[in-house]
N, C-alpha and C positions, 0 to 999 in steps of 0.2 A: 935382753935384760933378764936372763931366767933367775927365776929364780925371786925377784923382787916383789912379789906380793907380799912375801914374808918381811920385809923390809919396814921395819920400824924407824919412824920417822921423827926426828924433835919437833916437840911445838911449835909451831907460825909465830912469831911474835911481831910485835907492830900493829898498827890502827885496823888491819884488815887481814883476813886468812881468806885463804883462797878451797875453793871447791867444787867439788867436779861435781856439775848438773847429767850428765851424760859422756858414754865413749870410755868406759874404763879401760879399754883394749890399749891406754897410752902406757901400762905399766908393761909392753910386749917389746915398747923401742927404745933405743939409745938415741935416737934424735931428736928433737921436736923442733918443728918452727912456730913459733910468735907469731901471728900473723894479726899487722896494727893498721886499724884503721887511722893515719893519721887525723888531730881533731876531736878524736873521743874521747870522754873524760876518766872512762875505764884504763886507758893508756895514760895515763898523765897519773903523779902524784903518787900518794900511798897505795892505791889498789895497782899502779904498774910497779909500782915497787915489789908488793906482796909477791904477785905473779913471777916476776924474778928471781925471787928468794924462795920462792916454790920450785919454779924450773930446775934452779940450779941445784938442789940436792935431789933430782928424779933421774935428772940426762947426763951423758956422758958430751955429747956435741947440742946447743939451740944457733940455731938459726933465722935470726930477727927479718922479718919481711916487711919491710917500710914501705908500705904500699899507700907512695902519696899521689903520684900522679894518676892513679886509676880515678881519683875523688874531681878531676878537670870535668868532669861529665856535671858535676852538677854547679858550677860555677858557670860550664857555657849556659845552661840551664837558668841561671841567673842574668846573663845578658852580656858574661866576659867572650873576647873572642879567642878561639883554639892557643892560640899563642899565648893570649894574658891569662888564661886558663892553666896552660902548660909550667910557666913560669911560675905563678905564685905556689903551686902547688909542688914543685920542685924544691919551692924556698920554704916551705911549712913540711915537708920531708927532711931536709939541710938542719932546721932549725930545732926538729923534735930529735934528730942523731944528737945534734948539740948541747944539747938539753938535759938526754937522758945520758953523756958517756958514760956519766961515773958508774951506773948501774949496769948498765949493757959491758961494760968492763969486768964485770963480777960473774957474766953467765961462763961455763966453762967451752972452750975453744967453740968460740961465738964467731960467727960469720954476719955482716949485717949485707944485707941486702934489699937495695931500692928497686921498686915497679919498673923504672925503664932498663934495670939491669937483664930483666928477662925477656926482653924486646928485641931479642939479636940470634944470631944462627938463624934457625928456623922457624921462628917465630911466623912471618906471614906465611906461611907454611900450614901451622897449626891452626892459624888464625882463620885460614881459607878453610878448613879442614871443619872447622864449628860451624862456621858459617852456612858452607853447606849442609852440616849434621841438625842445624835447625830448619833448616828448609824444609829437607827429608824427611826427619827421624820427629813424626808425631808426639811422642814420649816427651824428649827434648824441649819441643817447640809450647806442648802445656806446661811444663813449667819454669821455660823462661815469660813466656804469659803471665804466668798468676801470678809470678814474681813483682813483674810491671805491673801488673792491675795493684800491690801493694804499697808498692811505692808511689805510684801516681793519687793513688786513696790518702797519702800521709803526707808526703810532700806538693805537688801540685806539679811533676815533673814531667815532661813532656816524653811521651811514651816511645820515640825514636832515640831518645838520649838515652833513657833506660832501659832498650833494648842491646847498643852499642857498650855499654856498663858492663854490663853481663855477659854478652861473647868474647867479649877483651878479657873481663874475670876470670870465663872458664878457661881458654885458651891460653891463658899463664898460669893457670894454677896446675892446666895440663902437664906444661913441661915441669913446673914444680916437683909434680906428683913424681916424679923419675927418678928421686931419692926418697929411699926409703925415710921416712920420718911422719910424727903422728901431729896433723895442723891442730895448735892450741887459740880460741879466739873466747872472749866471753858472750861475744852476741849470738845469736842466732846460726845455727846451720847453715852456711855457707851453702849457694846452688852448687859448685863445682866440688864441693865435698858427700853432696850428697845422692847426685844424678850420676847411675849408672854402676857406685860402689863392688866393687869385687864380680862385676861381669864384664863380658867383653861386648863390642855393641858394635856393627858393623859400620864403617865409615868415622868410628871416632878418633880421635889422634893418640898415640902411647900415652899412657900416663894419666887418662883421663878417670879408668877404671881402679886405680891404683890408689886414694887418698883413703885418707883416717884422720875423723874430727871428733875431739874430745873439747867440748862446751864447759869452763869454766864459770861461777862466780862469786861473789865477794861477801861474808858476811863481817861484821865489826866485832873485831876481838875486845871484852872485857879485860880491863889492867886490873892485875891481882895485887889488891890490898893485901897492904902488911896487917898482919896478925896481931892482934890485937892481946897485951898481955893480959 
């Protein structure tokens, strides 16, 4: 995208504009992907609208990552079993595509893409491949830790479940990372965007060292009163 810094942009209009907290290096791609937490209310309504209407005049290709089933971790967490976990959360991924077409129709040459879509080829491949880089790789293994220590501190979630979260996270965001493209999310720094960045780390799977996270959020646009004769 050279050249685009100079790129003057129309005003955001609508109940919310969107803005970048961090990651400005996203004005260097022609991709991004979305990447939604299904559930969250940042994805839902006028701020995933904003977000759209933002994308769509930045990228040439987005790439929507409906990442519902990864969120089965904390329903079993709840007392559902892997199955009734797997399912509901398939059908609250189904139901937010549904939801949202009419906008995800507006992003330009949009690909959507679901969690178990990246569950295939080599997947337990990569999977074993984390698995063992957090046994190893001290680095790694503090902060998929601290990570657990944070969620168990907010949620009350049992620290096996929230361990399984997060190696399934990195290990698809691994093979994610293998298209160039810069992850857009409004929460927090994702672990697998941010362990590791632009070095190579012996025993990790391609693609790990390869991401770029640009942290959006949302502030409330003022409606411009008519002028007053």
């Amino acid at each position: 995208m050279s050249g685009s810094k100079a790129i003057q942009y129309p005003p955001q209009t609508g109940n919310y504009a969107v803005k970048v907290k961090n990651g400005a290096g996203w004005q260097e791609f022609d991709t991004a992907r979305l990447q939604i937490s299904v559930g969250q209310p940042y994805h839902e309504g006028d701020k995933f609208e904003a977000t759209v209407k933002w994308a769509s005049l930045r990228f040439k290709k987005v790439i929507v990552c409906v990442n519902d089933t990864l969120q089965r971790f904390n329903l079993i967490a709840e007392g559902c079993t892997e199955q009734e976990a797997q399912r509901i959360t398939s059908d609250m991924g189904r139901e937010w595509i549904e939801r949202n077409i009419s906008l995800l129709r507006s992003l330009p040459n949009v690909e959507i893409k679901r969690w178990d879509t990246w569950k295939n080829d080599d997947y337990e491949e990569v999977k074993h491949q984390i698995d063992e880089l957090y046994r190893e790789n001290i680095e790694f293994q503090v902060a998929v830790d601290t990570d657990i220590t944070g969620f168990t501190k907010r949620n009350d979630s049992k620290p096996e479940l929230c361990r399984e979260y997060l190696l399934e996270e990195t290990a698809v965001f691994s093979k994610m990372f293998r298209e160039r493209a810069v992850d857009i999310y409004p929460g927090s720094v994702l672990l697998p965007c941010r362990i590791f960045q632009g070095r190579a780390v012996k025993g990790a799977p391609d693609g790990l060292s390869d991401g770029h996270f640009t942290r959006i959020d949302f502030k409330r646009n003022h409606p411009v009163l008519p002028k007053v004769a």
